[in-house]
N, C-alpha and C positions, 0 to 999 in steps of 0.2 A: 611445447610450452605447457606448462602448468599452472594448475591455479594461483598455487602459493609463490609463484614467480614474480619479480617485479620487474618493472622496467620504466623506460623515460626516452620522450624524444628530443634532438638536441635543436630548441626553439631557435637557433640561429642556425640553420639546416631543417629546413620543417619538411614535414611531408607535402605536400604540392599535391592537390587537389581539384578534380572540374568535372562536374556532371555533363553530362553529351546525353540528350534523351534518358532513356532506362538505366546508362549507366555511370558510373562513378570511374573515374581513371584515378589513380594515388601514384603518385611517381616521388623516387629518394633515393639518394646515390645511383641515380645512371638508370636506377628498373624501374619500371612500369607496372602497374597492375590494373585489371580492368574488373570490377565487383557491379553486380547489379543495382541502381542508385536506392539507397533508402535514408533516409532524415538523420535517422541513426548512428549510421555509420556516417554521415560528414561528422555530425556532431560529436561523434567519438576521438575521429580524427583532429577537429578544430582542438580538444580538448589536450588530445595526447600532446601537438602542438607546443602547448602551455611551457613542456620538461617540466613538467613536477612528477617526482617518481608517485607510480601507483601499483598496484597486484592485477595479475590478471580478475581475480576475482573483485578488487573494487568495479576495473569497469563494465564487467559483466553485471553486476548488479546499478550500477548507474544507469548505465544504458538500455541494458535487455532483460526485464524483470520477466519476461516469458523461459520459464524454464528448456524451454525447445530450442529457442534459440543461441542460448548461452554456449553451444558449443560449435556456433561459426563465430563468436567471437574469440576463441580460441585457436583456430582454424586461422581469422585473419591478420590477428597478431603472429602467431607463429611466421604467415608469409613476408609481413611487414618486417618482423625481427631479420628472417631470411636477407630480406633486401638489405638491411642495413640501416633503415627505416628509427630502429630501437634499439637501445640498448640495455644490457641487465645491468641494475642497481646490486 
């Protein structure tokens, strides 16, 4: 996935979400994923939620103004899109 890529999730099929201690499960067509929990990424997720199309770069910069991190949010979109999670605009 790329920066300049868009996508959107479909709010009537949402991503499925639940912290368990440290970590985050995200579940979407059938897969599962298990991410370390951070604020962030629920909030990124609650967001994506919404289906309003965005770029990957909007929510890099919404959510992870730390330059270091900006490229696990690529990272977990990309797995998210994987699942079926997202879709390209």
């Amino acid at each position: 996935m790329r920066r300049t890529d868009r996508v959107r999730a479909d709010p009537q099929f949402p991503i499925l979400s639940s912290r368990t201690g440290r970590e985050l499960v995200l579940a979407s067509c059938g897969r599962t994923l298990v991410v370390t929990y951070h604020p962030k990424i629920a909030a990124m997720v609650a967001w994506l939620n919404r289906g309003e199309p965005c770029s990957v770069r909007e929510l890099e910069t919404r959510f992870w103004r730390p330059a270091m991190a900006r490229g696990l949010v690529i990272a977990l979109l990309t797995e998210l899109g994987s699942m079926g999670a997202l879709r390209p605009v």
